[in-house]
VMD Tcl script that builds the backbone (N, CA, C; Angstrom):
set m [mol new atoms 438]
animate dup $m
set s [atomselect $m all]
$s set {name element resname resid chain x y z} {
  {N N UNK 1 A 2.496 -0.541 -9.951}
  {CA C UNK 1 A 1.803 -1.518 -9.154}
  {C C UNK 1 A 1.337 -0.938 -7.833}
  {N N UNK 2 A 1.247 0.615 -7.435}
  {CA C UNK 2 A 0.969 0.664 -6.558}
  {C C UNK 2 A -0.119 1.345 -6.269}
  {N N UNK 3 A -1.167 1.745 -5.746}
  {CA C UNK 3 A -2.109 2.352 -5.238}
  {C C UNK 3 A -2.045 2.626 -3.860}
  {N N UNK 4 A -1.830 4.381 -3.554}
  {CA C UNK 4 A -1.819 4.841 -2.200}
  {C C UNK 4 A -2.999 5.416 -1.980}
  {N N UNK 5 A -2.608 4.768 -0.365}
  {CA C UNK 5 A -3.786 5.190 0.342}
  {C C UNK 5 A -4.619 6.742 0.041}
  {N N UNK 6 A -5.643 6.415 -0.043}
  {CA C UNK 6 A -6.125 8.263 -0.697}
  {C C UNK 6 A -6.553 8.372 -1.881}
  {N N UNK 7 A -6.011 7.339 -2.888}
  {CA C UNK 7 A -5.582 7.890 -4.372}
  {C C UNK 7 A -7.259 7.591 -4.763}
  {N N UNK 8 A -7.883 8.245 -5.500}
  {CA C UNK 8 A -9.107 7.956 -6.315}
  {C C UNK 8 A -8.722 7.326 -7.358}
  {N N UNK 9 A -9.375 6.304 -7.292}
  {CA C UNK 9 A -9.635 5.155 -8.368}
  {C C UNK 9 A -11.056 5.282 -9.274}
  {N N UNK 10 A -10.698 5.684 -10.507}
  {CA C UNK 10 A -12.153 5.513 -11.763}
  {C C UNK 10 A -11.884 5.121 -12.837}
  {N N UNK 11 A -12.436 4.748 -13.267}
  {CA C UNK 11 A -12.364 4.290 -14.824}
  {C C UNK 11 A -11.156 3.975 -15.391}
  {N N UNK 12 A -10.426 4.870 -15.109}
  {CA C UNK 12 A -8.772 4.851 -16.168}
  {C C UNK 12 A -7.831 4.337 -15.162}
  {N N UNK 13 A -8.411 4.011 -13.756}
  {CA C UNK 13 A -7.224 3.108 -12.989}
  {C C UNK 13 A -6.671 1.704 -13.658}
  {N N UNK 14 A -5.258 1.456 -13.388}
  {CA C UNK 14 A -4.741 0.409 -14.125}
  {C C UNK 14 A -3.064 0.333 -13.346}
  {N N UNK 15 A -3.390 -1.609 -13.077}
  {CA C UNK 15 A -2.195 -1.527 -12.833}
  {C C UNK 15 A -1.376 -2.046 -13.902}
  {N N UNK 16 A 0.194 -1.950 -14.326}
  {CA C UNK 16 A 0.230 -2.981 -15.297}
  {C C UNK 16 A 1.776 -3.433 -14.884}
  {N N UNK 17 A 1.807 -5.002 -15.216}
  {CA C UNK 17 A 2.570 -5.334 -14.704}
  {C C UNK 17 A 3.503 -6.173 -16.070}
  {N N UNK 18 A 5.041 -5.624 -15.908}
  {CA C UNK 18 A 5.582 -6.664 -17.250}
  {C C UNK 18 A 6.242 -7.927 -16.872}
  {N N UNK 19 A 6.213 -8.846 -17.949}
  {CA C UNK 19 A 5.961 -10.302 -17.556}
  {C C UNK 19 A 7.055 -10.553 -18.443}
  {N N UNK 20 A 8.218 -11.413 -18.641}
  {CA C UNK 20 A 9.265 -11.983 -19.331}
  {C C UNK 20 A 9.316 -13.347 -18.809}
  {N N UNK 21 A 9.425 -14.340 -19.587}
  {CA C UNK 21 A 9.484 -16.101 -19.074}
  {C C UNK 21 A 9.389 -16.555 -20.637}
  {N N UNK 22 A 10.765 -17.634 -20.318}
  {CA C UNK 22 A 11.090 -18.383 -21.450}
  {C C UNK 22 A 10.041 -19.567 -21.649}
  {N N UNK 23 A 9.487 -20.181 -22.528}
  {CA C UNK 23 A 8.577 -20.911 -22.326}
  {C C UNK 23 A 9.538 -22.276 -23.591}
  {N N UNK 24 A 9.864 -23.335 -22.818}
  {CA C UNK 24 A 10.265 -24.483 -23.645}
  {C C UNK 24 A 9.199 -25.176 -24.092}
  {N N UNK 25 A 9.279 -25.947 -25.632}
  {CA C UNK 25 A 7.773 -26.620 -26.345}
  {C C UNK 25 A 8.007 -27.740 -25.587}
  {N N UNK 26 A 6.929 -28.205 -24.900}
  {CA C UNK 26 A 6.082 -29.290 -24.240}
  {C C UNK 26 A 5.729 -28.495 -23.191}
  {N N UNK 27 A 5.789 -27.347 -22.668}
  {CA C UNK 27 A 5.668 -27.195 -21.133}
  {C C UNK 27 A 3.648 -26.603 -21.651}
  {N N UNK 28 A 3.301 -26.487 -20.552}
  {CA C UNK 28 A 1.986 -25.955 -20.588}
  {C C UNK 28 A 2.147 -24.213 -21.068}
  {N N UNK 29 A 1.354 -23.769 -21.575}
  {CA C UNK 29 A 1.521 -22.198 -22.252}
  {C C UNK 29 A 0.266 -21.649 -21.003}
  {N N UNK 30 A -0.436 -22.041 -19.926}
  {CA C UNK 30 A -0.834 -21.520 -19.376}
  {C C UNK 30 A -0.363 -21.224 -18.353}
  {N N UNK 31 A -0.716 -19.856 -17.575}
  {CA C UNK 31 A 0.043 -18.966 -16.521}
  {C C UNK 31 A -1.217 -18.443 -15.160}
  {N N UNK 32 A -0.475 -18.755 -13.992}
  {CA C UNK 32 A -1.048 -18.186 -13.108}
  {C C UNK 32 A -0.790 -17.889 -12.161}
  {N N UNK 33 A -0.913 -16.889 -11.707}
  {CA C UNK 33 A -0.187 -15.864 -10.665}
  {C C UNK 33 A -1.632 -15.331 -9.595}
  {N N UNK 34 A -1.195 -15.131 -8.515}
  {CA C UNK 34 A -1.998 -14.653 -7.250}
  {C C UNK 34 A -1.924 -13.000 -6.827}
  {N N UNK 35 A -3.130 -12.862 -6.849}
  {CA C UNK 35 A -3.375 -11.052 -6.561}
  {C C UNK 35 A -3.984 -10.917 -5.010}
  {N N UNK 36 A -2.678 -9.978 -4.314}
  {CA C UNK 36 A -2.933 -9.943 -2.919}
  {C C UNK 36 A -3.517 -8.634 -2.793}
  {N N UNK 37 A -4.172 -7.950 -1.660}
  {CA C UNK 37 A -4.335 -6.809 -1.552}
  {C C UNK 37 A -4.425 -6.283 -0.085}
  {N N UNK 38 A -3.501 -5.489 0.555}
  {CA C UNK 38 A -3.965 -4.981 2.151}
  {C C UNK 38 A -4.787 -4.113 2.397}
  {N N UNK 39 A -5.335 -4.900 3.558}
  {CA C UNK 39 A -6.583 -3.528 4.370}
  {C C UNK 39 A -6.266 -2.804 4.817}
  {N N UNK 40 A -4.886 -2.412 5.367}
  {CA C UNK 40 A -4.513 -1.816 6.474}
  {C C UNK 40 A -4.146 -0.410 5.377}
  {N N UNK 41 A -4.036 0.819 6.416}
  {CA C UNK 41 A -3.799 2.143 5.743}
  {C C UNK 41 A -2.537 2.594 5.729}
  {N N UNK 42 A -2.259 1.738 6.511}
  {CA C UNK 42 A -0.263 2.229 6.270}
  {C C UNK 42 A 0.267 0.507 5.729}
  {N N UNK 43 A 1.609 1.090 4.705}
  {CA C UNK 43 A 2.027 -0.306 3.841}
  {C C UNK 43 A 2.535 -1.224 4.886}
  {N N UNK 44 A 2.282 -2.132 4.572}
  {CA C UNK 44 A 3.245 -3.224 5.654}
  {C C UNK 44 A 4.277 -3.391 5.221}
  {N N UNK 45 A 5.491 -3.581 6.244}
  {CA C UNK 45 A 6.536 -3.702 6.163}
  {C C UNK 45 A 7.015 -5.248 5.502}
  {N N UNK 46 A 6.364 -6.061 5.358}
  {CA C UNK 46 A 6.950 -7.489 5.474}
  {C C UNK 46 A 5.964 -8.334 4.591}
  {N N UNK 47 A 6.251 -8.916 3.470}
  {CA C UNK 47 A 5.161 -9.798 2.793}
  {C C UNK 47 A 4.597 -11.162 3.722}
  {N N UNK 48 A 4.755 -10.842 4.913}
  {CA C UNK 48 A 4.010 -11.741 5.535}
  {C C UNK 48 A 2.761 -11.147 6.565}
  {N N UNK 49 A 2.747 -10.073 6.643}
  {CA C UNK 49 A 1.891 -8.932 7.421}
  {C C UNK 49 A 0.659 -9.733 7.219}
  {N N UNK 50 A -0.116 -9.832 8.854}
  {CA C UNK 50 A -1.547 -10.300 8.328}
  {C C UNK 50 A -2.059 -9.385 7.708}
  {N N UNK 51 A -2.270 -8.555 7.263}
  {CA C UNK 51 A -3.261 -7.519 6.778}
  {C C UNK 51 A -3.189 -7.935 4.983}
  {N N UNK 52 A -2.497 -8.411 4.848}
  {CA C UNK 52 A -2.256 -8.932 2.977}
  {C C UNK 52 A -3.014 -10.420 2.977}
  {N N UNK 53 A -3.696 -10.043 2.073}
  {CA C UNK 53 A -4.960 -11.019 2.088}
  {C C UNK 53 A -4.643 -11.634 0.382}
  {N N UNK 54 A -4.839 -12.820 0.051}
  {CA C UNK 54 A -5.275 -13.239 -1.407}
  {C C UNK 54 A -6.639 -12.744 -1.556}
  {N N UNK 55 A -6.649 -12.019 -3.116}
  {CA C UNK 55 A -7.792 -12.225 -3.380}
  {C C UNK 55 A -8.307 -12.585 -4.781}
  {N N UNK 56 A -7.658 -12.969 -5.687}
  {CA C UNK 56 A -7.976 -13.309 -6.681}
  {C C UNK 56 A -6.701 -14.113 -7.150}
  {N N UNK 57 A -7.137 -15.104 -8.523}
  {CA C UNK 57 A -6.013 -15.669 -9.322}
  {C C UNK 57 A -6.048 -15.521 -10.498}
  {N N UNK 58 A -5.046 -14.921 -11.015}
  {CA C UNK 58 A -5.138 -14.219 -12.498}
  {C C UNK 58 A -4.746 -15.630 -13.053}
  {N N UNK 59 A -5.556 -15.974 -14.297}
  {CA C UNK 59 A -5.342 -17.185 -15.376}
  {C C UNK 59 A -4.681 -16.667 -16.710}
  {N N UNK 60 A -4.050 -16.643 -17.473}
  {CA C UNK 60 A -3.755 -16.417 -19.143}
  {C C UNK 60 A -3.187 -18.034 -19.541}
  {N N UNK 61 A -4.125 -18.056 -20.805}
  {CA C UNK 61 A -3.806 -19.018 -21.646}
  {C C UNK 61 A -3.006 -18.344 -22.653}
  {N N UNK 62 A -2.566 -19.154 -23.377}
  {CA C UNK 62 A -2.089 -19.051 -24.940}
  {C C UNK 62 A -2.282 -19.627 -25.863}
  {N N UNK 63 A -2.459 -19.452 -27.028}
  {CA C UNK 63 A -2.240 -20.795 -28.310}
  {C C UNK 63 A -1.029 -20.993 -28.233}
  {N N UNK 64 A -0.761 -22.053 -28.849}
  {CA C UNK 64 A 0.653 -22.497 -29.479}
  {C C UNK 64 A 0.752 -21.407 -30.896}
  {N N UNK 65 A 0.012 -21.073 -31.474}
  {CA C UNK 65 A -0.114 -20.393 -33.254}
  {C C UNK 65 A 0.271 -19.303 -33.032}
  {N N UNK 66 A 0.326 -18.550 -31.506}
  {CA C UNK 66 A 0.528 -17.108 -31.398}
  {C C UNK 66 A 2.060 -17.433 -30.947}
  {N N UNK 67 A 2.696 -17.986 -30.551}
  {CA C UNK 67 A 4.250 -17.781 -30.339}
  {C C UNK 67 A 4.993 -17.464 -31.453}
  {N N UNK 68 A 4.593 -17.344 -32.909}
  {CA C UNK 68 A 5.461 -16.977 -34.172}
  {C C UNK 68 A 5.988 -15.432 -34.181}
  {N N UNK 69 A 5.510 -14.901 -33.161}
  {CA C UNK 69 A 5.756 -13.163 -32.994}
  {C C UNK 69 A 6.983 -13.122 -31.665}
  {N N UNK 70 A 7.470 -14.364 -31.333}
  {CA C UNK 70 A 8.531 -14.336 -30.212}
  {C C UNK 70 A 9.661 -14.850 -30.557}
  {N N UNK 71 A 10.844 -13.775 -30.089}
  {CA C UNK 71 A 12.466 -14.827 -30.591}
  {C C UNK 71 A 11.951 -16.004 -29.868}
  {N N UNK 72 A 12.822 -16.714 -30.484}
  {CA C UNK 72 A 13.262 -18.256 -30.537}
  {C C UNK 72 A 14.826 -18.928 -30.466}
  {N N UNK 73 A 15.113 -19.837 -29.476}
  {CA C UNK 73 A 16.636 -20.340 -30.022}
  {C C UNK 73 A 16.284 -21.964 -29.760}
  {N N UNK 74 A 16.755 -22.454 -30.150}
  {CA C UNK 74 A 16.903 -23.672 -29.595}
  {C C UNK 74 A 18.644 -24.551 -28.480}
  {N N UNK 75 A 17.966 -24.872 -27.742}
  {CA C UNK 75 A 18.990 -25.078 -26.738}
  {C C UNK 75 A 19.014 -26.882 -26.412}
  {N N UNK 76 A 20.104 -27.445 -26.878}
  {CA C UNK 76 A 20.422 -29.252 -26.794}
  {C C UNK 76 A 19.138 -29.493 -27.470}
  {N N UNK 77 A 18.514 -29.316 -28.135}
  {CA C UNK 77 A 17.536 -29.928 -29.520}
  {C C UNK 77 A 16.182 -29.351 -29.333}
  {N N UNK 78 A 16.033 -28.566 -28.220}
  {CA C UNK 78 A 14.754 -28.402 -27.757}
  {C C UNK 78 A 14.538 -26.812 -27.705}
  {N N UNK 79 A 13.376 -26.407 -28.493}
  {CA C UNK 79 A 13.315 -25.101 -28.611}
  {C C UNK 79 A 12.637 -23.948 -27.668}
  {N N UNK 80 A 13.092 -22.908 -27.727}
  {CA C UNK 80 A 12.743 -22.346 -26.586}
  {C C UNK 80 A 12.196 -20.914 -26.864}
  {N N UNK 81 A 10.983 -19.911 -26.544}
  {CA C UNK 81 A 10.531 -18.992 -26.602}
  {C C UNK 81 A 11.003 -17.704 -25.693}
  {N N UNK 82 A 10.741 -16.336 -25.964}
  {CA C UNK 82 A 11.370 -15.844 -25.074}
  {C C UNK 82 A 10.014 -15.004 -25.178}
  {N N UNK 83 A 9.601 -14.990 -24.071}
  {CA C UNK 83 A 7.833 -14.474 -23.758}
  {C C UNK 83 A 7.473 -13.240 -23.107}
  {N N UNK 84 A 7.867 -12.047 -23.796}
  {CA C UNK 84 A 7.446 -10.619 -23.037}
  {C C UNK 84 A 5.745 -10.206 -23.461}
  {N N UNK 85 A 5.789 -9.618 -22.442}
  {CA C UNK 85 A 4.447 -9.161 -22.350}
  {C C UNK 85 A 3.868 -8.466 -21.635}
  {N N UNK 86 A 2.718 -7.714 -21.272}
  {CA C UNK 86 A 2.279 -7.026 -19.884}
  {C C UNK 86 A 0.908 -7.528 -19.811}
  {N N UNK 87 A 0.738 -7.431 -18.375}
  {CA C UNK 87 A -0.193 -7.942 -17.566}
  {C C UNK 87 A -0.959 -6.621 -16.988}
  {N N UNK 88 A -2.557 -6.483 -17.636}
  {CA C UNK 88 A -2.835 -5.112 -16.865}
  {C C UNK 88 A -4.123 -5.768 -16.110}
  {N N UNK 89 A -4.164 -4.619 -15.093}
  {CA C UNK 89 A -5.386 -5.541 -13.854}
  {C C UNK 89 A -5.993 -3.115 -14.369}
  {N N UNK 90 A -7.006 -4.022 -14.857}
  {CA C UNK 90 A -8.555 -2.550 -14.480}
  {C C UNK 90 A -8.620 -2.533 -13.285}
  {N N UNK 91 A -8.638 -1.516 -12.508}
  {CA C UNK 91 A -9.643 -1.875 -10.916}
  {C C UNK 91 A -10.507 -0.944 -10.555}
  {N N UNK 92 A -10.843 0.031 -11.703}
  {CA C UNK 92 A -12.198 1.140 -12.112}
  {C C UNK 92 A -12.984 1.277 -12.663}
  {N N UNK 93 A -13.497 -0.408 -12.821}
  {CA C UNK 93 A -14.177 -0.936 -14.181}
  {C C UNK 93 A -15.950 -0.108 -13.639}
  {N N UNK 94 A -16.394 0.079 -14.323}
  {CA C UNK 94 A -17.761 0.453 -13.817}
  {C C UNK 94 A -18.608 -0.389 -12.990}
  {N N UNK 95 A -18.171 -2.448 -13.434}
  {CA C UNK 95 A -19.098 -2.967 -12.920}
  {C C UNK 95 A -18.654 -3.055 -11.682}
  {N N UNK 96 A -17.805 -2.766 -11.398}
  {CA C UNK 96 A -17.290 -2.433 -9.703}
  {C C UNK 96 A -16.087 -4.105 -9.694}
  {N N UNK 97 A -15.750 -4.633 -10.712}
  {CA C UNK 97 A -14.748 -5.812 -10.970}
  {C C UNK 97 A -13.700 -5.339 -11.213}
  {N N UNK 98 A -11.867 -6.228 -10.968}
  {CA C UNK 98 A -11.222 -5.803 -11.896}
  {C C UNK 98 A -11.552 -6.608 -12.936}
  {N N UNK 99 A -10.671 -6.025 -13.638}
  {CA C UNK 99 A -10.746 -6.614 -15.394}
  {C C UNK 99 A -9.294 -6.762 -15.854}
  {N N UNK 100 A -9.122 -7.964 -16.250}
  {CA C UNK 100 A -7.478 -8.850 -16.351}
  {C C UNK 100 A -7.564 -8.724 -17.841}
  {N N UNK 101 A -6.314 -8.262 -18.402}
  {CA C UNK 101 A -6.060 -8.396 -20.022}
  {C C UNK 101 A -3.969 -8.774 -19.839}
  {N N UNK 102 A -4.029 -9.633 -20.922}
  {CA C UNK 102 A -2.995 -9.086 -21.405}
  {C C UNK 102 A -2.305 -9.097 -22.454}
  {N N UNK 103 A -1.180 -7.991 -22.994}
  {CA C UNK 103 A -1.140 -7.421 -23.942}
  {C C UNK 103 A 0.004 -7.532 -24.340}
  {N N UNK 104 A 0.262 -7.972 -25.794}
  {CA C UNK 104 A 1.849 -8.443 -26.164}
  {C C UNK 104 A 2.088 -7.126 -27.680}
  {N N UNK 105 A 2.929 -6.424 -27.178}
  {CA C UNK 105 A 2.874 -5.441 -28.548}
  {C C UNK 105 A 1.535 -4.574 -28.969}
  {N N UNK 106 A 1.407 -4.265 -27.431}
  {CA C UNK 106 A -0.157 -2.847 -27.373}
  {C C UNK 106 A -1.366 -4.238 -28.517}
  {N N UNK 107 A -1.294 -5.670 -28.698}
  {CA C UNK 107 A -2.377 -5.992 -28.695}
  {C C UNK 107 A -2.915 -6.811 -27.882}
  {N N UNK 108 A -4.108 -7.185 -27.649}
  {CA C UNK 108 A -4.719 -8.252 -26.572}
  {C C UNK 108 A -4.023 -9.543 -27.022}
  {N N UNK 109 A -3.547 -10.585 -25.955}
  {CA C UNK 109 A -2.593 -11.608 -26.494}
  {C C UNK 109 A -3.477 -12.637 -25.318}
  {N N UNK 110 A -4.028 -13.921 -26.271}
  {CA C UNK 110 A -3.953 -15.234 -25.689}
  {C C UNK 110 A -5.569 -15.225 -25.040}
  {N N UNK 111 A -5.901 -15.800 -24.004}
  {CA C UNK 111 A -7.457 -15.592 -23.151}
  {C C UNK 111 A -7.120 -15.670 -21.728}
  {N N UNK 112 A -7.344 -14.290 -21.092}
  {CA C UNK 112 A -7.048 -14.067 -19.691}
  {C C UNK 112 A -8.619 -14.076 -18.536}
  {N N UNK 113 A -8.483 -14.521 -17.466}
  {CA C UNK 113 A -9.710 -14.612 -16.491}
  {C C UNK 113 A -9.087 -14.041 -15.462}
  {N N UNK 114 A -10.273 -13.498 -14.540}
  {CA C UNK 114 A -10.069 -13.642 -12.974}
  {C C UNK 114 A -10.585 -14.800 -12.175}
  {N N UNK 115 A -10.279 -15.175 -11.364}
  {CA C UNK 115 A -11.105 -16.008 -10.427}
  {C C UNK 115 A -10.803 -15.751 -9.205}
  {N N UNK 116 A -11.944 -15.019 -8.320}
  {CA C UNK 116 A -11.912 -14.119 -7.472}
  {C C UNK 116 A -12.000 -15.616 -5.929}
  {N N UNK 117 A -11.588 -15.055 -4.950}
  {CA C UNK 117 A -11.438 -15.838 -3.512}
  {C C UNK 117 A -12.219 -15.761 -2.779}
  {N N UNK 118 A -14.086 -16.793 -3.061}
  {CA C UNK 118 A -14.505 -16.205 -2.363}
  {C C UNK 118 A -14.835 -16.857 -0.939}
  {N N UNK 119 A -13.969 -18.124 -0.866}
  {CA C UNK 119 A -13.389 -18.709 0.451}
  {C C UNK 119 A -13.120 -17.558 1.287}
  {N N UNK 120 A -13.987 -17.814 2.670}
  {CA C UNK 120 A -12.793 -16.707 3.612}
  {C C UNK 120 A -11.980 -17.893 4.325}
  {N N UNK 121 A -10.836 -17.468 3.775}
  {CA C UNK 121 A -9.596 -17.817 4.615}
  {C C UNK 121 A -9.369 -16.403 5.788}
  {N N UNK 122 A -7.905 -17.833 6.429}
  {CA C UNK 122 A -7.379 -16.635 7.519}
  {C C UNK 122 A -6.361 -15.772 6.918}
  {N N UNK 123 A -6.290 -14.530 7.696}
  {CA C UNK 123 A -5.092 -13.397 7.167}
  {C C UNK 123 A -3.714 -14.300 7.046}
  {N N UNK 124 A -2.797 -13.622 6.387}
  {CA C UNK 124 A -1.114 -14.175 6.100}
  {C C UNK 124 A -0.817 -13.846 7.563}
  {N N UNK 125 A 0.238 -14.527 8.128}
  {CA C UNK 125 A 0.830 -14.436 8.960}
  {C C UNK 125 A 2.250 -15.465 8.957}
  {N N UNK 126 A 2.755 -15.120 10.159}
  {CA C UNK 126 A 4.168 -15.700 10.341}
  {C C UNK 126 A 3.710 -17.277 10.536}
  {N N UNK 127 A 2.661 -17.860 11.490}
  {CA C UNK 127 A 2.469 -19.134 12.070}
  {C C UNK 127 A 3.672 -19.700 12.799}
  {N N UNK 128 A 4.746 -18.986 12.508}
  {CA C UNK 128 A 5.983 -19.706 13.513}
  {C C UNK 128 A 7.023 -20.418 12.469}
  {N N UNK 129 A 6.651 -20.064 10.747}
  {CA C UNK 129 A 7.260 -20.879 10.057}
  {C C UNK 129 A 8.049 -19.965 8.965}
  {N N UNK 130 A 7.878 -18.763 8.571}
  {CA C UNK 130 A 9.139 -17.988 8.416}
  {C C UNK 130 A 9.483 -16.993 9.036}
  {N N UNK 131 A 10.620 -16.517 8.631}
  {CA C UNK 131 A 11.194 -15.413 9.157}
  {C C UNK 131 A 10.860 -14.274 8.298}
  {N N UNK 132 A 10.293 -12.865 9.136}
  {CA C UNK 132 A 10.242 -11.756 7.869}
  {C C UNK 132 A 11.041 -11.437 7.134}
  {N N UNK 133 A 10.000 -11.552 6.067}
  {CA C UNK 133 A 11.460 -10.626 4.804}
  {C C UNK 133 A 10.587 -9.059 4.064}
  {N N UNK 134 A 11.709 -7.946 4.279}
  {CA C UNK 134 A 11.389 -6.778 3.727}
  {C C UNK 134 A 10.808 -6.667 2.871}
  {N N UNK 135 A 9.145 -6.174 2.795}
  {CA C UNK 135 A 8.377 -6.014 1.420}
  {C C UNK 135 A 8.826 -4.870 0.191}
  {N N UNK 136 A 9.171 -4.985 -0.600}
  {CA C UNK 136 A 9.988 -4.124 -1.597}
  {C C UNK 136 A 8.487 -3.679 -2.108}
  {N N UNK 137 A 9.086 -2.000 -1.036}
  {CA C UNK 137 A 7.951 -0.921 -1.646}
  {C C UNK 137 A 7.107 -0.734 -0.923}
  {N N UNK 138 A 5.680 -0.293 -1.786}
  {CA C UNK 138 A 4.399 0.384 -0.744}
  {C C UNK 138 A 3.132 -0.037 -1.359}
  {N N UNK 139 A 2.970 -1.180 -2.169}
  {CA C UNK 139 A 2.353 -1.673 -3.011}
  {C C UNK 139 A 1.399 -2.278 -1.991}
  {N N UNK 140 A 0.009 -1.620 -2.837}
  {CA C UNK 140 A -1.357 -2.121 -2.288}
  {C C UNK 140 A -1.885 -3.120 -2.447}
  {N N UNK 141 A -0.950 -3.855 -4.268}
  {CA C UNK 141 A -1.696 -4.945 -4.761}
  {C C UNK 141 A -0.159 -5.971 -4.969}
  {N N UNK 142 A -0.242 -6.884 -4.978}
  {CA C UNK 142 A 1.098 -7.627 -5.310}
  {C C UNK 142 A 0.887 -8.859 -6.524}
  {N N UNK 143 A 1.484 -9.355 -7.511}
  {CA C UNK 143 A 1.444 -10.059 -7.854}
  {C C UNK 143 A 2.594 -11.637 -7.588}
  {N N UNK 144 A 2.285 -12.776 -7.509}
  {CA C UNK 144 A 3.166 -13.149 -7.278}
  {C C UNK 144 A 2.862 -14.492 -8.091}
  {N N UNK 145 A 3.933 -14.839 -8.832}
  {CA C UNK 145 A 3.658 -15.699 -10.200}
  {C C UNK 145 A 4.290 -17.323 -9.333}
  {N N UNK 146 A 3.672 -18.157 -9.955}
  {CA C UNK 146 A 4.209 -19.580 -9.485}
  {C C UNK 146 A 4.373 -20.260 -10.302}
}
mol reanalyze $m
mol bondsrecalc $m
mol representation Tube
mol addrep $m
């Protein structure tokens, strides 16, 4: 997940990120997580650093027909999936986009989008309402699932 400062990015850049979440039947099978990225040239210390900006929201759907390739248990009557997978973000695509896939057993699994931010908001910051917490690592891009 990380890209340092310097590094040349082409074609075969890729981040990929692995994804595990139990999914119980009734819940929604769609997923979406937020892609941050900093301007600044040295990593920030703190996931609240203004310099970490949103800039996109990764979408993946699923069928219901494709969960037959995932253990299964059922827990008090209600059954439950156990959902691995990886999440790869292109970011050397030629058309100058990333490009969101993701992939359950090296095949393409489910229908994934970007939807890029093109609101300008303001930078992250403290506002007076948390306290920093240590950013784990040196990561250029972050994902953060909700």
């Amino acid at each position: 997940m990380v890209c340092q400062n310097g590094q040349i990015i082409d074609e075969d850049t890729k981040i990929t990120l692995r994804r595990r979440r139990t999914y119980m039947e009734g819940q929604s099978l769609d997923q979406t997580s937020k892609l941050f990225a900093c301007s600044s040239d040295v990593a920030p210390e703190y996931k609240w650093d203004p310099a970490i900006e949103q800039v996109a929201e990764l979408k993946h759907s699923v069928l219901s027909s494709q969960l037959s390739t995932f253990d299964t248990r059922v827990v008090r009557g209600v059954r439950h999936w156990d959902l691995r997978y990886d999440r790869e973000i292109k970011i050397g695509t030629k058309e100058g986009t990333l490009e969101f896939k993701v992939f359950h057993e090296g095949v393409e699994w489910g229908k994934s989008e970007i939807e890029y931010d093109t609101k300008r908001k303001e930078k992250r910051g403290l506002n007076g309402l948390r306290p920093p917490t240590p950013f784990g690592g040196t990561s250029a891009f972050r994902s953060a699932s909700r």
